[in-house]
ZAMARGU-4260 file (C-alpha; in steps of 0.2 Angstrom, whole numbers, plus 5000, padded with zeros to 4 digits):
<rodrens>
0) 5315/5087/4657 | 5299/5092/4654 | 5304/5105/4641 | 5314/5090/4631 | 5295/5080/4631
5) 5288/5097/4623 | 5302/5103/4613 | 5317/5093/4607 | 5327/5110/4604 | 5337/5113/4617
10) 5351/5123/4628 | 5361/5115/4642 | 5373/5126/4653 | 5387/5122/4668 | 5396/5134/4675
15) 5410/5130/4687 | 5422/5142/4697 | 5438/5136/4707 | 5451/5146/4717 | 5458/5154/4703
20) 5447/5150/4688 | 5432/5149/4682 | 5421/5141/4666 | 5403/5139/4656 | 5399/5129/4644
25) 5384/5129/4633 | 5378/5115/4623 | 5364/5118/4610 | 5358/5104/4603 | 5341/5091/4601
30) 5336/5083/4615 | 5327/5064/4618 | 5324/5053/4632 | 5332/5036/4636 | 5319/5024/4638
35) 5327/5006/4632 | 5336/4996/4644 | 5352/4995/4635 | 5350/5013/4634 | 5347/5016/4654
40) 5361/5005/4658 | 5372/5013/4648 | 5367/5028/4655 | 5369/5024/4673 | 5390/5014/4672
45) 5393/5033/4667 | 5392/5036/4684 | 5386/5052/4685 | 5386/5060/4701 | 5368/5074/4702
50) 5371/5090/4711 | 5357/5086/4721 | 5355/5069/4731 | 5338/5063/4726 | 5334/5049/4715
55) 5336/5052/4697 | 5326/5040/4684 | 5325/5048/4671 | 5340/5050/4658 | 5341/5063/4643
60) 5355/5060/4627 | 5359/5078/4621 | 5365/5078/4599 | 5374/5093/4599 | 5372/5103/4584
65) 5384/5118/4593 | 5395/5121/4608 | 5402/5135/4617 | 5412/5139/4630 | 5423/5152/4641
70) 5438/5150/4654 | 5441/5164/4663 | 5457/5166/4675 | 5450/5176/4691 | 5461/5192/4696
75) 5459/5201/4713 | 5445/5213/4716 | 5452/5230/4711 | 5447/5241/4729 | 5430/5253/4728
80) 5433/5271/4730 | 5419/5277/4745 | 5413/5296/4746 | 5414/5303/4763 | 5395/5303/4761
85) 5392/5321/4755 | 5388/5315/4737 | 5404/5324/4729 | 5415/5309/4726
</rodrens>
């Protein structure tokens, strides 16, 4: 939040991973703050739900100029070979 005050350059990333799956999305873009109340309003009937439960005032409208992302489908951890401890594997 402070960084979009300074700089209205920015880079937004989420990340999530499920069972079987896993994403990231970047999102490059110029950044500015809501401040009007038809602005806020809007904002809040999107009913955005933070990560963390604490109050959240202030709202921040990313333009992107570029997106990215990955999906990745998770396979099974392939099993480590282990030395006997001799350091000759």
């Amino acid at each position: 939040m402070a960084e979009a005050t300074i700089n209205d350059d920015v880079v937004f990333e989420a990340d999530g991973i499920h069972d079987e799956e896993a994403w990231s999305v970047v999102v490059r873009g110029s950044a500015r703050e809501l401040r009007t109340d038809a602005e806020l309003t809007a904002a809040r009937e999107l009913d955005l739900h933070p990560w963390t439960p604490t109050p959240k005032e202030h709202f921040v409208r990313i333009a992107p100029t570029e997106i990215s992302g990955r999906h990745f489908r998770l396979g099974e951890q392939p099993e480590q070979q282990l030395g006997d401890g001799t350091g000759a594997a």
